[in-house]
SELOMAR-703052 format. One record per residue (C-alpha): residue number from 1; x, y, z. Coordinates in steps of 0.001 Angstrom, whole numbers, plus 500000, padded with zeros to 6 digits. Example, Ala and Ser with C-alpha at 12.3 -4.5 7.8 and 13.67 -1.06 7.14 Angstrom:
residues 2
<nr=1 | x=512300 | y=495500 | z=507800>
<nr=2 | x=513670 | y=498940 | z=507140>
//
This chain:
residues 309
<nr=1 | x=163568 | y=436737 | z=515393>
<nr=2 | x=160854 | y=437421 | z=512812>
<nr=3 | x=163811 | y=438173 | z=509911>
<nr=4 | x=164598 | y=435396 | z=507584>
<nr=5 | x=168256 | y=435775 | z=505549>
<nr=6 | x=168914 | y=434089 | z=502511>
<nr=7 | x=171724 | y=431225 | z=503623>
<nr=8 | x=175179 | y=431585 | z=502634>
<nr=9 | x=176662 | y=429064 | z=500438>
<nr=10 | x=178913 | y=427066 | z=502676>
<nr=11 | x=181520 | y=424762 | z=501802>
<nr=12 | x=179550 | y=421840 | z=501709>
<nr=13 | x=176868 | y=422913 | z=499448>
<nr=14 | x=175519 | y=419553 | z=497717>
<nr=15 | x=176974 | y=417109 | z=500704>
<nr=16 | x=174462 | y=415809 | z=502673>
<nr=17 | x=174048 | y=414233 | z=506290>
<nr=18 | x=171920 | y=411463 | z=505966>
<nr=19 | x=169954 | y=411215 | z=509366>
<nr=20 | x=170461 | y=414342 | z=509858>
<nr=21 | x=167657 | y=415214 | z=512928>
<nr=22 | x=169047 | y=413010 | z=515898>
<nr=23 | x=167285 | y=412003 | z=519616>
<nr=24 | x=170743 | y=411940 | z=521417>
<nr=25 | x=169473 | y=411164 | z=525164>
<nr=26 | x=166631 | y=413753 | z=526210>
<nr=27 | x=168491 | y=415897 | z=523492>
<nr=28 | x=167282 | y=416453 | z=519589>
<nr=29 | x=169702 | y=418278 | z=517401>
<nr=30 | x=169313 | y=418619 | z=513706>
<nr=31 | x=173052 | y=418252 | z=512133>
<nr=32 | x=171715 | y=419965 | z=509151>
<nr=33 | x=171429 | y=423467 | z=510558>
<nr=34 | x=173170 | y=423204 | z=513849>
<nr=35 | x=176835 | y=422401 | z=515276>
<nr=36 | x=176924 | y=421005 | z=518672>
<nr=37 | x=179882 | y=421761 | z=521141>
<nr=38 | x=181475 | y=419250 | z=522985>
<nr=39 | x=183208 | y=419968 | z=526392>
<nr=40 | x=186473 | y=417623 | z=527170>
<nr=41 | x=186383 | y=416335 | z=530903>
<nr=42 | x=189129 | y=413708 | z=531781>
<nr=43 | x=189210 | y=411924 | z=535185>
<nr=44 | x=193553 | y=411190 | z=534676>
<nr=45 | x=196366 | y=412066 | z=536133>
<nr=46 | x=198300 | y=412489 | z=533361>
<nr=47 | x=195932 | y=414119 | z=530407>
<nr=48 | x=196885 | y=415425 | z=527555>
<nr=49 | x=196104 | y=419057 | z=528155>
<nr=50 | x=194810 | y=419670 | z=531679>
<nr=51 | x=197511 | y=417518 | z=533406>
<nr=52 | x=195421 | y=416019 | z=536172>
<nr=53 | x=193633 | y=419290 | z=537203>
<nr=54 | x=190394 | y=417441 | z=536552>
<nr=55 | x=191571 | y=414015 | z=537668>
<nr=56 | x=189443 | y=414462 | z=541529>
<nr=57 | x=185891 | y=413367 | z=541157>
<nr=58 | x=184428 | y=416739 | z=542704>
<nr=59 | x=186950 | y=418852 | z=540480>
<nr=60 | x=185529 | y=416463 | z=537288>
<nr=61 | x=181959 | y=416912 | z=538288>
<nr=62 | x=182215 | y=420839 | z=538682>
<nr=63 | x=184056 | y=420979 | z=535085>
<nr=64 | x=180887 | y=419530 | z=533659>
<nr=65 | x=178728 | y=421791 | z=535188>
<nr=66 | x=181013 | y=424883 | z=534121>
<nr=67 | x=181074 | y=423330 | z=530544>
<nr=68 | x=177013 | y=422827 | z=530859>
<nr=69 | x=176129 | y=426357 | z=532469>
<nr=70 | x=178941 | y=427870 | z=529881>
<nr=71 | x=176805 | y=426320 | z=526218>
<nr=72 | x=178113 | y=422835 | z=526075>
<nr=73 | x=175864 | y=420240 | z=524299>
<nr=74 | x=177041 | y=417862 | z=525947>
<nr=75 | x=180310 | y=416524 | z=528043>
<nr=76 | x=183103 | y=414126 | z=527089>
<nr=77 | x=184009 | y=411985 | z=529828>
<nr=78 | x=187710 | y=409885 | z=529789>
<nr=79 | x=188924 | y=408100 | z=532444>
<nr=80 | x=192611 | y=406854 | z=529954>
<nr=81 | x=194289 | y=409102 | z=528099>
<nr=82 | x=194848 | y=408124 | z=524398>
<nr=83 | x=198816 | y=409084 | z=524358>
<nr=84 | x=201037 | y=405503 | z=524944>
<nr=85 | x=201182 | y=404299 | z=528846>
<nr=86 | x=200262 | y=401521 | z=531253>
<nr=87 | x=196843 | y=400218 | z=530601>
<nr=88 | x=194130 | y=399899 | z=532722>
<nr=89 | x=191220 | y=397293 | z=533624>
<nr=90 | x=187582 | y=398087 | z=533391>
<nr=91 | x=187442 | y=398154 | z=536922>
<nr=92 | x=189993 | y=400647 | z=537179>
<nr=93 | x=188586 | y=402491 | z=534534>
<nr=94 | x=185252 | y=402568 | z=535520>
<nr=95 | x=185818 | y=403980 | z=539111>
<nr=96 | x=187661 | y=407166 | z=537605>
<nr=97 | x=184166 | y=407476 | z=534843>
<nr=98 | x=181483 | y=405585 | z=536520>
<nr=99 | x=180848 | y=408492 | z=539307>
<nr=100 | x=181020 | y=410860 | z=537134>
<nr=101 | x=178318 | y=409740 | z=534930>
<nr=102 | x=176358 | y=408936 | z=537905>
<nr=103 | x=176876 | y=412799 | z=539419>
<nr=104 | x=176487 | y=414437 | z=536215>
<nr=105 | x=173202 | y=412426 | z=535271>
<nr=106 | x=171888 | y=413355 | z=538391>
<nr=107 | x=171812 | y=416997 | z=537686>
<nr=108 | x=171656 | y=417429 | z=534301>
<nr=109 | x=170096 | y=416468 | z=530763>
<nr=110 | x=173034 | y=416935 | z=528839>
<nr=111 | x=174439 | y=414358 | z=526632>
<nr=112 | x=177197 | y=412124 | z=528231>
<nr=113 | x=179681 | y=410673 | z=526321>
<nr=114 | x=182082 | y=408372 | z=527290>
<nr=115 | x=185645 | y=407852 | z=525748>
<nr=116 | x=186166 | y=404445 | z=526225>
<nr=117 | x=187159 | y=401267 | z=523716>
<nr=118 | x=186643 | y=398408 | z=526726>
<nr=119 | x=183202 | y=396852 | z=526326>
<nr=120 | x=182515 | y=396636 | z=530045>
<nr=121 | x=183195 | y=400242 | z=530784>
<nr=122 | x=180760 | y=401076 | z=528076>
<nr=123 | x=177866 | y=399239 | z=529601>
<nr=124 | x=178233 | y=400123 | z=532773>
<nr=125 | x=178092 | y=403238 | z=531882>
<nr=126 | x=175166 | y=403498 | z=529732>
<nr=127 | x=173326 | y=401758 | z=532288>
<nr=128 | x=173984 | y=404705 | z=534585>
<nr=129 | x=172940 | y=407374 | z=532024>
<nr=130 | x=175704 | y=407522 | z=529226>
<nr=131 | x=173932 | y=408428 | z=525964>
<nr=132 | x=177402 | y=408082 | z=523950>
<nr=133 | x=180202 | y=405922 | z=523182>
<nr=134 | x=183576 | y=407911 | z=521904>
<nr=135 | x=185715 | y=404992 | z=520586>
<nr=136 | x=189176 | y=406745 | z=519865>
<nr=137 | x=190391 | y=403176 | z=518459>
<nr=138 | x=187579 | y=402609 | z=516021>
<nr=139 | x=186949 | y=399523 | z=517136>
<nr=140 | x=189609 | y=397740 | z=518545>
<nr=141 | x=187519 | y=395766 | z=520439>
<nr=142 | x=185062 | y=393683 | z=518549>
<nr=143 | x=182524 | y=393394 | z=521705>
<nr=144 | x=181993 | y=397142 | z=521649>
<nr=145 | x=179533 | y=396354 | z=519084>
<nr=146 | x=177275 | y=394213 | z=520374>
<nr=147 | x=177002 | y=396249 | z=523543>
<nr=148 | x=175980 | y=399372 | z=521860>
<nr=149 | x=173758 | y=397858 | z=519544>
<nr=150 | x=171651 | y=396569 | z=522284>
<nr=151 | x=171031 | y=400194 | z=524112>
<nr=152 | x=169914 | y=403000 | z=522873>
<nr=153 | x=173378 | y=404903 | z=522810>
<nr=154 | x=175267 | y=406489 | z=519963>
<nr=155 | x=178684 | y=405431 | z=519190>
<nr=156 | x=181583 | y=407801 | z=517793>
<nr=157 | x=183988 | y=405907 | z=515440>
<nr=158 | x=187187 | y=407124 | z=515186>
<nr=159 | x=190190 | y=406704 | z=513107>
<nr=160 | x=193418 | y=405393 | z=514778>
<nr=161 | x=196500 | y=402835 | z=513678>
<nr=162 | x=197975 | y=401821 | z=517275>
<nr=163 | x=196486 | y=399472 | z=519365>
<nr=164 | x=195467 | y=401031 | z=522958>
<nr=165 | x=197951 | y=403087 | z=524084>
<nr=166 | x=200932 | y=401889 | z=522641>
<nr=167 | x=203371 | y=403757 | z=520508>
<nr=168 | x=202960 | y=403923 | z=516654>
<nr=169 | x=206163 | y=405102 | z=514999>
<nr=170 | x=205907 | y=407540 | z=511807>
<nr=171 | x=202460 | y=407121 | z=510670>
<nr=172 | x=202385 | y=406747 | z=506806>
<nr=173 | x=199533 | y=407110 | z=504445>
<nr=174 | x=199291 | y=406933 | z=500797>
<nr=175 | x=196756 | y=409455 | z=501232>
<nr=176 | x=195985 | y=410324 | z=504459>
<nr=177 | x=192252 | y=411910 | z=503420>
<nr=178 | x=191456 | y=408844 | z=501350>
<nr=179 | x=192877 | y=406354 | z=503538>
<nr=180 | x=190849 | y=407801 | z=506553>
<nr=181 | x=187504 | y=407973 | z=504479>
<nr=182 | x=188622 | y=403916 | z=503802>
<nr=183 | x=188701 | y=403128 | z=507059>
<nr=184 | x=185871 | y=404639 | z=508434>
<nr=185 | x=183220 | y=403778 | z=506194>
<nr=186 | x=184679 | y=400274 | z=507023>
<nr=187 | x=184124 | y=400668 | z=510579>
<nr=188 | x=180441 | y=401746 | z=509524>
<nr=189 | x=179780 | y=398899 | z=507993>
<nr=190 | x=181103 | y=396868 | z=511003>
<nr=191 | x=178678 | y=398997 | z=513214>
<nr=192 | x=175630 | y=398589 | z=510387>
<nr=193 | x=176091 | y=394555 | z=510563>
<nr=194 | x=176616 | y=394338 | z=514410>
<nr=195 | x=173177 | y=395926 | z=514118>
<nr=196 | x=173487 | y=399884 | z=515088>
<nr=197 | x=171457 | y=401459 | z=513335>
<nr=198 | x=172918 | y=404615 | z=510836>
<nr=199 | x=171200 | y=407412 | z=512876>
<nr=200 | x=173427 | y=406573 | z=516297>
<nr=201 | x=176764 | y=406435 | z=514026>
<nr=202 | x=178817 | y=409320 | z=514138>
<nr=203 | x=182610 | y=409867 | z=512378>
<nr=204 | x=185763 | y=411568 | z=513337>
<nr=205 | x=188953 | y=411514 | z=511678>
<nr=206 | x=190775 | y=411787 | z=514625>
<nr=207 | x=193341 | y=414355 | z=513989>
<nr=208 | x=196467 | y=413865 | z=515522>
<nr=209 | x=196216 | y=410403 | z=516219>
<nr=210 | x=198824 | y=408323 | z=514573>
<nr=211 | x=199472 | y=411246 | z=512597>
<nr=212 | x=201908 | y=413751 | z=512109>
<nr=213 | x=201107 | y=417742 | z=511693>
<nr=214 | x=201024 | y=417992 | z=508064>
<nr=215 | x=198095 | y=414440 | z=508031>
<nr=216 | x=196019 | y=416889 | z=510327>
<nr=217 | x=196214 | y=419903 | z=508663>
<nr=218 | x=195364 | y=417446 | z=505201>
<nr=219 | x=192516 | y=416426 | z=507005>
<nr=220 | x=191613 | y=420034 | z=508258>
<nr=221 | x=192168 | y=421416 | z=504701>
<nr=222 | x=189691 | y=418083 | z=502997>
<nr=223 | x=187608 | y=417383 | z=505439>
<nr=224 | x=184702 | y=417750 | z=503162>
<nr=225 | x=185744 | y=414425 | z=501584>
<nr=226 | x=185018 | y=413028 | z=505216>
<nr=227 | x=182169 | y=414689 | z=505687>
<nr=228 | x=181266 | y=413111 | z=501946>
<nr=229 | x=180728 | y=409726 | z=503627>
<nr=230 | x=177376 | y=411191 | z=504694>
<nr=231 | x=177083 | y=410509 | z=508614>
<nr=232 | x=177647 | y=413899 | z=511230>
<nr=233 | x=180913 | y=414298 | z=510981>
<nr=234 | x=183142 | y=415162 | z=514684>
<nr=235 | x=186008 | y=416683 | z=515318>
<nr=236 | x=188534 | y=417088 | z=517881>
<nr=237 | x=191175 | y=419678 | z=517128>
<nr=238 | x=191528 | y=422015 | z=520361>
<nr=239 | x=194801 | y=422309 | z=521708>
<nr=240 | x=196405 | y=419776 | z=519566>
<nr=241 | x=200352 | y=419467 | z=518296>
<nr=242 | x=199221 | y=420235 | z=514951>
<nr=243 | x=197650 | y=423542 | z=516252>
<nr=244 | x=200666 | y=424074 | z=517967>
<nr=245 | x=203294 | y=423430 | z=515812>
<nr=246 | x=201447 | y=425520 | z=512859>
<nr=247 | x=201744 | y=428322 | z=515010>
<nr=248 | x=204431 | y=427525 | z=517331>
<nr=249 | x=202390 | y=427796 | z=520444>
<nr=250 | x=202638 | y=425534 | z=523852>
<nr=251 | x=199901 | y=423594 | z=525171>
<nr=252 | x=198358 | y=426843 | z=526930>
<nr=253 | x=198393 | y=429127 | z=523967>
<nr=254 | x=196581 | y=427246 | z=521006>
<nr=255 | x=193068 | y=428826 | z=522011>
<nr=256 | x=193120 | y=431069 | z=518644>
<nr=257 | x=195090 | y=428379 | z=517032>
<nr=258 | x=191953 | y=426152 | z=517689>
<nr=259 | x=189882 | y=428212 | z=517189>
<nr=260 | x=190392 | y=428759 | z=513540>
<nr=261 | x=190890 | y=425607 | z=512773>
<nr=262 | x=187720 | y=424249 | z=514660>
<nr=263 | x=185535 | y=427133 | z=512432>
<nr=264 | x=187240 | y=425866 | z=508940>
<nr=265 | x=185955 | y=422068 | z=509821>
<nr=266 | x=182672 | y=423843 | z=510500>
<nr=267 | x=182682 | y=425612 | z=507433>
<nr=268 | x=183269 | y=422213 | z=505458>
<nr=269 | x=180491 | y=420356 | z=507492>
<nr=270 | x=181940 | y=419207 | z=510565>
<nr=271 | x=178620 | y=419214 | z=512811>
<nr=272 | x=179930 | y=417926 | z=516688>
<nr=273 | x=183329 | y=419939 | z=517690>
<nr=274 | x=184992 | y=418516 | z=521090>
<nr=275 | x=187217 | y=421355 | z=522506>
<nr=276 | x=188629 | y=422338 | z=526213>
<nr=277 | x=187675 | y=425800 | z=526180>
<nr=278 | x=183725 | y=425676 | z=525890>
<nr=279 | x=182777 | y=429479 | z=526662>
<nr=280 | x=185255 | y=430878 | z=523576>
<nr=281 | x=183909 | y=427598 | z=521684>
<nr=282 | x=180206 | y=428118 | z=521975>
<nr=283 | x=180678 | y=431936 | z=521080>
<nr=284 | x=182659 | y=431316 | z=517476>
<nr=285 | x=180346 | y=428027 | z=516854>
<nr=286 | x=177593 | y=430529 | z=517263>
<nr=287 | x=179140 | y=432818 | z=514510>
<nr=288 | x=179978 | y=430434 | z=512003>
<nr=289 | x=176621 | y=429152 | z=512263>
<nr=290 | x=175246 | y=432474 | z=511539>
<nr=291 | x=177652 | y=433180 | z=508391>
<nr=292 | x=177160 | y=429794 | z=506960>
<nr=293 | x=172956 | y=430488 | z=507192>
<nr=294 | x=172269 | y=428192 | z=509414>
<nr=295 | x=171251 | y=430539 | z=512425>
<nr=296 | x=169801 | y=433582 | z=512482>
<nr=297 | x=172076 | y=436518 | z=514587>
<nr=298 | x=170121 | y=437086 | z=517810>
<nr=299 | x=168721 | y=440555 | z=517114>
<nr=300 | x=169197 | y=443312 | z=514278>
<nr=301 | x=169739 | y=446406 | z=515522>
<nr=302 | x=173088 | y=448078 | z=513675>
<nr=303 | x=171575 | y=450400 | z=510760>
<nr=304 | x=167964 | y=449039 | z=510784>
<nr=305 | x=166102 | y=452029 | z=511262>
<nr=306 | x=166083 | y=455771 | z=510299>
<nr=307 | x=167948 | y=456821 | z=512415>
<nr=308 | x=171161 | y=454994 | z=513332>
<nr=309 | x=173668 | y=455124 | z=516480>
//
């Protein structure tokens, strides 16, 4: 495409990503002019939206494949659901995630994440080819530090209240937006001292964990005050209870739901999106992209010439 457009002024006019043009594994994405789509793959029994349909290891190795040949960045890999329940060791942990890893390394270059807060499970699976670490606890375990720091892996920090899997009652915030920004530019500086360095730190607010509907849809609404703390912002709103009780849609019908909300966090900077349904994803990333100016559409055809179909 030869056309330049003007870009659109986007939500996040005069916010900036500060190391913006990441080496994430053998990928390079610039989070200044490009969102990248993250597919959801969990090795469990009992997850939160496919209920175990992905829990065999040849069933999890072909969803990352669909998810790769279908747009997808890269591929979330869980072995422990987030949602209250029996915890597991790293062993246990690691032989639902580790052969997964291994497969999906083997045949791809897409970036591997794994969503994981145990230190053990993370190095084991860098060594075998993870380029990410998803902490959903932000943290909770002070060794997950050190670990990363001494590879060459990203690590997601996310906002949460409960310790691993256990049950936090009625989440309270003062303000939700603000006390989320708090927290996670303390976890930064956690990161920044254990000595990872700002360009493999990435943020997520973590909708919907330890919070209720109306926190999420605060955070959906402001997330350009998250975004404000400067690092590539992620976000994981598909099929979530906030989606569904907006709308007042089961687990199966929040596609649209997540859609829309998934292209208003784009549209206030969010720059990674994890969602389930990576085919519909890639297709209305692609779009916002294009309105916001940070794409160009893929051809010009419609009333370009003299003579017009």
């Amino acid at each position: 495409m030869t056309t330049s457009l003007p870009p659109l002024v986007s939500l996040t006019e005069g916010l900036e990503i500060r190391s913006p043009r990441r080496r994430i594994g053998a990928r390079s994405f610039d989070f200044a002019r490009e969102v990248a789509v993250m597919a959801v793959v969990n090795r469990t029994p009992d997850s939160f939206y496919d209920q175990g349909r992905t829990f065999g290891l040849d069933a999890a190795v072909a969803a990352c494949e669909r998810a790769v040949s279908e747009g997808a960045d890269w591929v979330d890999i869980g072995g422990v659901p987030f949602a209250p329940g029996a915890a597991l060791t790293a062993e246990q942990e690691l032989e639902r995630v580790l052969p997964v890893v291994e497969a999906v390394r083997r045949r791809s270059e897409v970036v591997i994440s794994v969503d994981t807060f145990l230190p053990a499970v993370a190095r084991a699976c860098i060594d075998a080819g993870a380029d990410v670490i998803n902490d959903t606890t932000g943290l909770h375990h002070p060794d997950l530090v050190p670990v990363v720091a001494d590879s060459d892996a990203t690590l997601v920090l996310t906002h949460s209240l409960a310790a691993p899997r256990t049950v936090y009652p009625r989440p309270e915030y003062a303000d939700v937006v603000r006390d989320v920004a708090g927290f996670l530019e303390e976890r930064v500086s956690r990161a920044l001292d254990g000595g990872i360095p700002e360009e493999r730190l990435v943020i997520d607010p973590g909708h919907d964990l330890n919070k209720n509907t109306l926190h999420s849809l605060e955070l959906t609404r402001r997330l350009g005050e998250i975004v404000g703390i400067g690092l590539p912002t992620l976000v994981a709103v598909s099929n979530k209870d906030f989606v569904g009780e907006s709308i007042g849609a089961p687990k199966p019908e929040r596609l649209e739901g997540s859609l829309a909300a998934m292209v208003l966090c784009i549209a206030q900077g969010a720059r990674i999106v994890r969602m389930h349904n990576v085919k519909e994803s890639v297709a209305a990333v692609r779009m916002a992209e294009t309105i916001l100016g940070l794409r160009e559409p893929e051809e010009l055809r419609h009333n370009m010439g003299e003579i017009n179909d």
